[in-house]
Each structure stands twice: as structure tokens, then as C-alpha cells.
RODRENRO-66948 format. One record per residue (C-alpha): x, z, y; residue in three letters. Coordinates in steps of 0.1 Angstrom, whole numbers, padded with zeros to 4 digits, always signed. Each point is the difference from the previous one (the first is absolute). Example, Ala and Ser with C-alpha at 12.3 -4.5 7.8 and 13.67 -1.06 7.14 Angstrom:
+0123+0078-0045Ala
+0014-0007+0034Ser
REM end
This chain:
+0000+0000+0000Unk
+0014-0010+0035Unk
+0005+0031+0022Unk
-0026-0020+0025Unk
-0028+0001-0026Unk
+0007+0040-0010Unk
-0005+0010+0036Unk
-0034-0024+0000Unk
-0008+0017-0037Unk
+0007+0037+0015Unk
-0013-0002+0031Unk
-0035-0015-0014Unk
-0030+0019+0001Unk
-0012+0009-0033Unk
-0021+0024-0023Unk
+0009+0003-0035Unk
-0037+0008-0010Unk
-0009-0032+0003Unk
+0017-0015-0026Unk
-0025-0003-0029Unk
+0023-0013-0027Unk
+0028+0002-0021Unk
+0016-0032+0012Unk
-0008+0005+0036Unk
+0016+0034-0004Unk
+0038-0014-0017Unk
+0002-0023+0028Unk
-0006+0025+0028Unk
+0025+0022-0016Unk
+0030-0025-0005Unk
-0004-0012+0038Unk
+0001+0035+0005Unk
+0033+0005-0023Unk
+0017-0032+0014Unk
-0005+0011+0034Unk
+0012+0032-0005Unk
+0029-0011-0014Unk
+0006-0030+0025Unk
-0005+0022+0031Unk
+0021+0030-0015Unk
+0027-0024-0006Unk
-0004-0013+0035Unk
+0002+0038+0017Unk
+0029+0011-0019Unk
+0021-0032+0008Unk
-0008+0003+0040Unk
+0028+0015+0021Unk
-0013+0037+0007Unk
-0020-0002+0031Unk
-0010-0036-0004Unk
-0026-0001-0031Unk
-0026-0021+0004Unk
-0026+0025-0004Unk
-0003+0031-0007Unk
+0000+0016-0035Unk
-0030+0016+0004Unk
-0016-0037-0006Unk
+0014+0000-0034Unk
-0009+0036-0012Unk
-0035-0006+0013Unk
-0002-0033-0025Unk
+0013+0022-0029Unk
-0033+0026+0011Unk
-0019-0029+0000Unk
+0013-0016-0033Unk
-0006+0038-0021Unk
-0038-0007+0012Unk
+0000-0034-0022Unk
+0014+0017-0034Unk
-0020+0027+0003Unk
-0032-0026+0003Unk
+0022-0019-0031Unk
+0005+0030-0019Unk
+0037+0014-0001Unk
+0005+0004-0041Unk
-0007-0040+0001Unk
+0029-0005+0024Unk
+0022+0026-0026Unk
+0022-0034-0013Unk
+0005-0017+0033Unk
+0037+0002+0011Unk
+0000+0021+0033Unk
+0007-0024+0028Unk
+0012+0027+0025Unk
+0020+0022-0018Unk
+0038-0003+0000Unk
+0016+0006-0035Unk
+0035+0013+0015Unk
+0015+0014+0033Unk
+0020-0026+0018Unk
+0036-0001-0006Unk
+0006+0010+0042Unk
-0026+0031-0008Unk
+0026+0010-0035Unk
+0027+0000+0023Unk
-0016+0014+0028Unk
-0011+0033-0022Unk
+0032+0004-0014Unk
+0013-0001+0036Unk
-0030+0030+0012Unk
+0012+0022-0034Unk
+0035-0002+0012Unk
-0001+0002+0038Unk
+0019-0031+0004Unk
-0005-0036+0013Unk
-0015-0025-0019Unk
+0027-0027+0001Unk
+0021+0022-0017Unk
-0019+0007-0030Unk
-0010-0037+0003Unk
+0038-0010-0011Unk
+0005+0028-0024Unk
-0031-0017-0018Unk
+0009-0037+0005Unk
-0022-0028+0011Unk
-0023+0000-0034Unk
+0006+0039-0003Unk
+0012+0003-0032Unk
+0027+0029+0012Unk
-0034+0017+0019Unk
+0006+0026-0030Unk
+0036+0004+0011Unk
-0018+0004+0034Unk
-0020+0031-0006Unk
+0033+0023-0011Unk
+0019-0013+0022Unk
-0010+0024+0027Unk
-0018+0036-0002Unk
-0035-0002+0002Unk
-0017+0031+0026Unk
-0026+0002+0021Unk
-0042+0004+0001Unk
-0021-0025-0014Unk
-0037-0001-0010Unk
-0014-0011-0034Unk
-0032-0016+0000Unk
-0022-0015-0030Unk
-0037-0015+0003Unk
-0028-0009-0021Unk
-0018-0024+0003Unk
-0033-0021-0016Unk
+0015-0037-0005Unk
+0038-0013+0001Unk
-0007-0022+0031Unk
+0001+0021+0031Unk
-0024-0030+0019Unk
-0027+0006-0033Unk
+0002+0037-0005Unk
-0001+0034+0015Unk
+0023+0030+0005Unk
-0016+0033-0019Unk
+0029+0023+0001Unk
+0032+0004+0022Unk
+0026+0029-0010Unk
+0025+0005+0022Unk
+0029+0028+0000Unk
+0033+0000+0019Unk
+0034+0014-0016Unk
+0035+0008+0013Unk
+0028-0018-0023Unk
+0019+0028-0010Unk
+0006+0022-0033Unk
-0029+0022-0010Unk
-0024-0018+0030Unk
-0037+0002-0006Unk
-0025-0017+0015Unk
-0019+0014+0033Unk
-0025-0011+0024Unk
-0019-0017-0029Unk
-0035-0018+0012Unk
-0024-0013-0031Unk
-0037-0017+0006Unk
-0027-0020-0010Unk
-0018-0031+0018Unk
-0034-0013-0006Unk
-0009-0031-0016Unk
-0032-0023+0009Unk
-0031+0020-0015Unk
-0006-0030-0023Unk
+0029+0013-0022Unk
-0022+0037-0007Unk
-0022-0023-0024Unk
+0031-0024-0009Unk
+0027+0027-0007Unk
+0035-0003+0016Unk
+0019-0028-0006Unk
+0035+0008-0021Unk
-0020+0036-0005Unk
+0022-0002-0038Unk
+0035-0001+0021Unk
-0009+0024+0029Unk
-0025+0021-0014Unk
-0017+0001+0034Unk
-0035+0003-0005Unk
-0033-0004+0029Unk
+0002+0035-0003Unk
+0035+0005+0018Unk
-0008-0027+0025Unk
-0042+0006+0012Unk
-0002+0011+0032Unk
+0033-0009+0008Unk
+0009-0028+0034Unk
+0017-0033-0012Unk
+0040-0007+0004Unk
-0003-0023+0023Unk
-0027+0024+0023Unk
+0015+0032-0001Unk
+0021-0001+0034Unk
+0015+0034-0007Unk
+0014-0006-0033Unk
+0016-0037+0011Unk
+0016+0019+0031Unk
+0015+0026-0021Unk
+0012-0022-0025Unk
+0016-0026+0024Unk
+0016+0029+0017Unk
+0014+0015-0033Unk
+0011-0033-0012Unk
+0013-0011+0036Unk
+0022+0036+0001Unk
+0024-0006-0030Unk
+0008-0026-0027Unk
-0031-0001-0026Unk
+0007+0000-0037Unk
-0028-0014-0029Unk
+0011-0008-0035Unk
-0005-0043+0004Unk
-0005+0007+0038Unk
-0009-0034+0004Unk
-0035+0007-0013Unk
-0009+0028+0030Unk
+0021-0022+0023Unk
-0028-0033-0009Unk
-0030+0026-0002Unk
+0012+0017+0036Unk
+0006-0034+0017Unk
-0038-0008-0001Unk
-0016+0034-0003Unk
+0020+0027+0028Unk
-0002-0016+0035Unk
+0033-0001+0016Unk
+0020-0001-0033Unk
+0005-0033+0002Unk
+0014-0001+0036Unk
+0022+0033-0008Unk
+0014-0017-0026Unk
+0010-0034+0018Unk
+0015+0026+0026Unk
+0021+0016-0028Unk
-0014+0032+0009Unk
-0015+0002-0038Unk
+0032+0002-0029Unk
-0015-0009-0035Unk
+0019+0016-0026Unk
-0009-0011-0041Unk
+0007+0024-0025Unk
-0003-0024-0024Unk
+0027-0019+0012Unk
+0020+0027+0004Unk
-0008+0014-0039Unk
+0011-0038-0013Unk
+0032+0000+0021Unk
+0012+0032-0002Unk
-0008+0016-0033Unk
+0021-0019-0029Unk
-0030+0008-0027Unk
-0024-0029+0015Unk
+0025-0025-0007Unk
+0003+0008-0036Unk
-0035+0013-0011Unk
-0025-0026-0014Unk
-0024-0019+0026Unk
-0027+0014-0017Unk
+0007+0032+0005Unk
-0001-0004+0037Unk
+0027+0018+0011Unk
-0006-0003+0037Unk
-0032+0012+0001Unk
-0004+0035+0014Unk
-0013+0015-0033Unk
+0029-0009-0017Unk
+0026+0005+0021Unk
-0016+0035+0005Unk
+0005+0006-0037Unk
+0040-0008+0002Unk
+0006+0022+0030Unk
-0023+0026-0016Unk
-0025+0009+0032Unk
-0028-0012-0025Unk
+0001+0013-0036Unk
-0006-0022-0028Unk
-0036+0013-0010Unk
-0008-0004+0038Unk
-0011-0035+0017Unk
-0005-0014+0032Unk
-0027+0014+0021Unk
-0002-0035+0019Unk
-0019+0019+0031Unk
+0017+0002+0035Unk
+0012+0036+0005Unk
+0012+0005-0034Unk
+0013-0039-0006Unk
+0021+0014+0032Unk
+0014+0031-0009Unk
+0012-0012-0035Unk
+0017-0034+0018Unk
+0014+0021+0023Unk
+0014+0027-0025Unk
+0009-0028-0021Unk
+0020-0017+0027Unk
+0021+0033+0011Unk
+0009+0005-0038Unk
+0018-0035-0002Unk
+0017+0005+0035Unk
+0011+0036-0016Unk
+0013-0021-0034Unk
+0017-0023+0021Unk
+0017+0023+0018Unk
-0014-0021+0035Unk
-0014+0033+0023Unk
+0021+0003+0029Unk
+0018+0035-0010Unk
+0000+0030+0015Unk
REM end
């Protein structure tokens, strides 16, 4: 889609209720997707100051585009391949959070690591690592942040140091349409959150108080999420200002995950199937999760075990600044 026919697509006056069929409904939703993706694309590559528009234009079209898979019915959608969410941190945001851990500029970790990064693991002990961060996890009803909603944010922040616990920790619950009391809770099997936990409660994207907070907390010191990229895509269209922190530089993703495969010598020699980067599994190895415990996969507690889990291999790898 040309970037002239998004802005025409987004800036169109439409209600979603009045598409009365299942065909009429797939094509509103990939002119939707396509001009998400097309103007998002166009706002992130504009020199800072000069966008086009602003990004509120394309957060408003992923609110508008949640309306038409509700009206198709979100489990039907459950095979489509997400068409907004990133599968990896860019290499410049690697380097960058290796740069935040260790307090140093990002060019230099940038040649430690090489222009593919293949030395980023020689990277992340090559320096001690120090400092305050804030581990955050999310749950959320589809895989597509511009087709789903966000039902659960934990958040907790930690100093990097020995013996550090978490503090300052922040865990909630956001309401859903009131179609999904009769439907159920889409993923309900993963996250276990239930119309119980969420009735009564304001949306994500409504809740003014929570979005301030959580810009603010992510804005104050590099943010940490094991495959980061997932709460980076979800954030981008679903907390105003994220996306416009972020362009600034004022919002440091770090991945655990990437961080888990790079630094811990296990993932490189355990079976695939075993997934040795995912949190559960890595928990195991470090031992902050015994082996007849599993994943709660809900914020608060997704948060304190990544973040437990974390310190443990920066303790193994002898990378804490030291005292």
C-alpha cells in the first residue's frame, strides 16, 4: 500500500458495525493491517521532528482494527501470522542494551560485537554490568498487538547487584469489550486470566493513569522482558507516547532472551526442543524455579522469576560490577 493511500485508508470515516459479512470484514482488516504497517514504517524512517503525521494516526487505526476481529471473532484469526509484531529487537537496540547495562557508549560495544554481532556474547562480559532497570511482562488476548488487547501488565524494578530484590513492583488488570463475558478470554489456557479478573476494570488503551505511569517507569531506566520485542510491538500501538519515547532514545529495550542465548553456554548445546531460551527453562538451569515448578506466564510473577533468573546468570558469569 502506497503511504498516500494509508493516510486516505486511516483518516476515513468508518464504523466497523456495519460490516455485515465475513468477507467485508477480512478486507476492512487487511487495509487496516497494510496501513498500519505502511504508515508505521513511514513514521519511524522520518528525521525526528519531521514525521508526516503524527503517531497517534496509526494507534487510532490499530483501535479501530481490534473493533473488526472482535466483530470476526478473534479464535478465527488464531492461525493468521501477526502482521505488527516484530520477532526480534533490532541489532542497534542489542547493542544499544548492552551499552545501558554497562554505562558505556554504544559504538563501543558496537565493535566488540562486530558488524553481524556474532562477538555481541564477547560483548556482554566484556564490561561489569550495574545499575537499576525495570522488568516488565504483559499478557495479552491475541499475538497481534493491532488484533488483540492487553489484560495484565506486571511491572517491578531491580538494582543489578548481589542479593538485589525486586521493589517498587506495580501488577494490574485491564478490561476487555463486554462481548468477551459470554465468549471467554481469548489465550485464557496460556494466561489463565479469566472475565473475572478483568469485569469492571478500564481498557489499556483508556486508562490514562496507568499509561502515564508506565511510560514514566519505562522512560526512567533501561526496561528488560524476556523476547522484549514482543512488549516493545504490543507498547508501540497500545501506550501513547511510547512510540515517540522510543524514537527519542529515551526508552532502552533490553531482551533476556537474547541475553540467556548469548551468554549462558547450555542454550548452545541443549536440544531445540527443549527450548533452552525460554524463561522456564533457563529458570530451571540457574535454579530460581525448581523442577516440579512451571511458569506462571502472568505479569507480576513472569517478572520477578525473569528478573531473579537474570541476576543468577550475571552472578554465574561473574559480570556485576563488584563491590
Amino acid at each position: 500500500m502506497e503511504l498516500s493511500q494509508a493516510l486516505e485508508h486511516a483518516n476515513a470515516f468508518v464504523l466497523p458495525g456495519f460490516f455485515s459479512d465475513d468477507v467485508a470484514l477480512t478486507s476492512e482488516r487487511q487495509h487496516n493491517e497494510d496501513a498500519i504497517r505502511t504508515l508505521w514504517d513511514a513514521w519511524a524512517a522520518a528525521p525526528a521532528g519531521e514525521e508526516p503525521f503524527s503517531f497517534d494516526l496509526v494507534r487510532d487505526l490499530a483501535d479501530r482494527n481490534r473493533t473488526v476481529c472482535d466483530l470476526y471473532g478473534a479464535n478465527r484469526l488464531r492461525n493468521e501470522a501477526p502482521s505488527t509484531l516484530a520477532r526480534k529487537l533490532s541489532d542497534a537496540d542489542l547493542v544499544r542494551g548492552v551499552a545501558a547495562l554497562q554505562h558505556r557508549l554504544p559504538n563501543e560495544v558496537a565493535t566488540i560485537a562486530g558488524p553481524t554481532l556474532d562477538g555481541l556474547n564477547v560483548a556482554y562480559v566484556d564490561a561489569p554490568v550495574s545499575g537499576t532497570i525495570v522488568g516488565v511482562d504483559i499478557e495479552t488476548t491475541d499475538r497481534d498487538p493491532s488484533r488483540g488487547y492487553i489484560v495484565n501488565v506486571g511491572l517491578a524494578f531491580m538494582t543489578l547487584a548481589p542479593g538485589a530484590r525486586p521493589f517498587n513492583s506495580f501488577s494490574g488488570y485491564c478490561g476487555v469489550p463486554p462481548m468477551y463475558e459470554e465468549k471467554g478470554i481469548p489465550l485464557e489456557r496460556i494466561h489463565h486470566v479469566t472475565w473475572k479478573d478483568v469485569a469492571n476494570k478500564k481498557p489499556f488503551r483508556e486508562d490514562v493513569k496507568v499509561q502515564r505511569a508506565l511510560l514514566a517507569a519505562l522512560s526512567a531506566v533501561p526496561f528488560m522482558a524476556h523476547n522484549a520485542a514482543f512488549e516493545d510491538s504490543w507498547f508501540m500501538l497500545h501506550l501513547n507516547g511510547y512510540a515517540e519515547a522510543r524514537k527519542a532514545g529515551r526508552v532502552v529495550p533490553i531482551d533476556t532472551r537474547d541475553i540467556c542465548r548469548r551468554v549462558d553456554p547450555d542454550t548452545r548445546t541443549l536440544p531445540h526442543e527443549s527450548r533452552p531460551a525460554s524463561l522456564e527453562s533457563w529458570a530451571r538451569r540457574r535454579g530460581t524455579l525448581s523442577k516440579g515448578e512451571n511458569e506462571v506466564h502472568l505479569g507480576l510473577d513472569d517478572v520477578y522469576l525473569m528478573l531473579d533468573t537474570v541476576l543468577a546468570e550475571f552472578v554465574e558469569r561473574n559480570m556485576l560490577t563488584q563491590s
